[in-house]
N, C-alpha and C positions, 0 to 999 in steps of 0.2 A: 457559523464561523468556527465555534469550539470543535465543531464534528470534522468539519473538513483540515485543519491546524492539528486534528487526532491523527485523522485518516495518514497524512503527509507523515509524519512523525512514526507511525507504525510502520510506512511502506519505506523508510528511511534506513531506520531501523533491522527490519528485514533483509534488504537489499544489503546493509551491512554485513550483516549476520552471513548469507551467502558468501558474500565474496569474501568473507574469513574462512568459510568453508570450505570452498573452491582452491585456494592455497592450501595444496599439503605440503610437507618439510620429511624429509626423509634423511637419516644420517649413516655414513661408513663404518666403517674397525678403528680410523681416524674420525680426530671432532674436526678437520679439515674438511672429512670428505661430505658433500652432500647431492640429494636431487630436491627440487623444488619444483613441483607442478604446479606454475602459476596458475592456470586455469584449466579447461578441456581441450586448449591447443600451446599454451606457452610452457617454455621447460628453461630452468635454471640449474647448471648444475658442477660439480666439480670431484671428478674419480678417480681413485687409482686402481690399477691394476697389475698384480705381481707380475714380476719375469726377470728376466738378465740386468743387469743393468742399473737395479731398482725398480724398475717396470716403467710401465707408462701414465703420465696425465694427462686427462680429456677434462677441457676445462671451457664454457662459453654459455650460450643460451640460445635459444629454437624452439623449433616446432615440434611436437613428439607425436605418437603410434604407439597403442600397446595393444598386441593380439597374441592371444597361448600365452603368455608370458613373455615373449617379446618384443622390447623397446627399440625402437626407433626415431632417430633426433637428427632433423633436418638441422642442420648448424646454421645459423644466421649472423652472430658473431662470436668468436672464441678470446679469450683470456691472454691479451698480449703482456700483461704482466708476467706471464711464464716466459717470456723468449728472450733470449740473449742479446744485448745491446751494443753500440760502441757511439763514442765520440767524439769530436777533433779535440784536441788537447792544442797542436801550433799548426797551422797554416799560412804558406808561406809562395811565393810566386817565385818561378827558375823560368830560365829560358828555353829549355827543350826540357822534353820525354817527363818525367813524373818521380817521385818517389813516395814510398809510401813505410810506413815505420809504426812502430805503436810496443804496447805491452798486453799482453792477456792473461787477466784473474777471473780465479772463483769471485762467487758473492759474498767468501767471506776474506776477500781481498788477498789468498794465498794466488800466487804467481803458477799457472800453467806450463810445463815445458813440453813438445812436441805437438803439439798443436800443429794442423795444417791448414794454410792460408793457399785455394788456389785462387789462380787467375786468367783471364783472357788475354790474350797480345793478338790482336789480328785473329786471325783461325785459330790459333796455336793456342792451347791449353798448358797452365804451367806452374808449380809450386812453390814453396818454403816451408819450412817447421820453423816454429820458436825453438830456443835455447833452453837451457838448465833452467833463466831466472823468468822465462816467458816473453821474453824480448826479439822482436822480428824486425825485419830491414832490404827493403830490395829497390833498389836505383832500376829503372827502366829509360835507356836513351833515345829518344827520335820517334819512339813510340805509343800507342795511347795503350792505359792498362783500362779493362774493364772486368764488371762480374767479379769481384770478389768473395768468398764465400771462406768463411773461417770455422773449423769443425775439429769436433772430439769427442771421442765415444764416449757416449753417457751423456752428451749435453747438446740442448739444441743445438741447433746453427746461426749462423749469424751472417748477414748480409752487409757490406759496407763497398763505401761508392766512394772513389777519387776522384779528383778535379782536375781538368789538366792543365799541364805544367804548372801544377804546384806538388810541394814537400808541404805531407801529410802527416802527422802523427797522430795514432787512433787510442784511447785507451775501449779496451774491447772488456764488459763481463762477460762469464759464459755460466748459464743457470743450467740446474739441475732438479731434480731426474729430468731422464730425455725427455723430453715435448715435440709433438709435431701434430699437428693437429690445423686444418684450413678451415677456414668460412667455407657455405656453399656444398659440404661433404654431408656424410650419414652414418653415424655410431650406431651401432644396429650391436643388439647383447642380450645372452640370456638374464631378465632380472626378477628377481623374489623380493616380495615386502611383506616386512612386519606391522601388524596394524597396531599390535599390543605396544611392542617398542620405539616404532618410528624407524626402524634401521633397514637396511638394504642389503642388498648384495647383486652384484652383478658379475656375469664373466661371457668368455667366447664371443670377445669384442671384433667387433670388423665395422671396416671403413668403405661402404660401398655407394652405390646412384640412392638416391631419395627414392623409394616405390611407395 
C-alpha cells in the first residue's frame, strides 16, 4: 500500500511538473504586452504593434502554428474589453419614426467632437457628426432607422441598435488605440523568442484563412 500511495504521489507530482512546463509566458517592450503558450495547441495572448495611429492591438486566445519562425493563431475568442461600448441612459416611447440622441467620450471621460454616427433609413445610407462638446441628435419621422455604426479614427467602432418608436439616448465610450480584430480569423507574424529573457518580438502581422 506504501509502494503504490509512492508510485500515485510521484506520477502526481510529475504530471504537475509537466504541465508547468508546458506553459511558457513570454513578454513585450510593454509589461502589458504578452504571449502565453498554454500548451502544444493553446495560445493566450496580447500585442502591439507600431504604426499610424498608435498601431494596433491583437488581443484573445487560440489555437497556434509555429514553422521557420512563423506564428500562426487560429482566434477562437478575442479581448472584448478593448471595444467601444454604448448605453441607454433614457428610453422613452413616441408615436411615430425614432429618435436617437446621446454624447460620445473618451475612456478618460473627455467629450469627442466630430465623430461620425451613420445610419440605415430603408436602402438609403445616411450620417451626422457630434458637436464641439460630443453631443449628437437626429429625429427620424415615419421611418425605421437601423445599423448604427459610430466611428473615429484611432478608435474602434462601436455598434448601437434603436428601438422603434422610441427616443433613445446613448452614452457612447469610444476606446483606444484602434482595435479590430474578429473571432474565427488568423494572426499569422514574423516572431523571435528570447529563452534567456522571456521576451518576444513579433512583426509583419496579417490577418488571413487558418492554413
Amino acid at each position: 500500500m506504501k509502494i503504490s500511495l509512492s508510485l500515485i504521489c510521484c506520477l502526481f507530482i510529475s504530471l504537475n511538473n509537466f504541465a508547468q512546463s508546458a506553459k511558457r509566458t513570454y513578454y513585450g517592450n510593454t509589461t502589458t504586452e504578452f504571449i502565453e503558450f498554454v500548451n502544444d495547441k493553446e495560445i493566450s495572448f496580447l500585442i502591439h504593434v507600431d504604426g499610424c495611429l498608435g498601431g494596433m492591438y491583437y488581443s484573445g486566445q487560440g489555437l497556434y502554428k509555429i514553422k521557420n519562425g512563423v506564428l500562426k493563431v487560429k482566434v477562437l475568442s478575442h479581448d472584448k474589453s478593448l471595444e467601444s461600448y454604448s448605453k441607454v441612459i433614457k428610453d422613452s416611447t413616441i408615436n411615430s419614426g425614432c429618435i436617437i440622441k446621446g454624447h460620445v467620450l473618451t475612456e478618460n471621460g473627455d467629450p469627442l467632437p466630430g465623430v461620425t454616427i451613420v445610419y440605415q433609413i430603408g436602402k438609403k445610407i445616411e450620417g451626422i457628426m457630434t458637436d464641439y462638446k460630443g453631443y449628437f441628435f437626429k429625429e427620424i419621422k415615419g421611418l425605421h432607422i437601423s445599423n448604427i455604426k459610430v466611428t473615429y479614427v484611432g478608435y474602434r467602432y462601436c455598434n448601437i441598435f434603436p428601438l422603434d418608436y422610441k427616443m433613445t439616448e446613448y452614452q457612447i465610450i469610444m476606446k483606444e488605440p484602434y482595435y479590430d480584430f474578429l473571432d474565427n480569423q488568423t494572426l499569422k507574424g514574423k516572431l523571435m523568442l528570447d529563452e534567456k529573457t522571456n521576451k518576444f518580438s513579433i512583426d509583419k502581422i496579417k490577418i488571413n484563412n487558418w492554413l
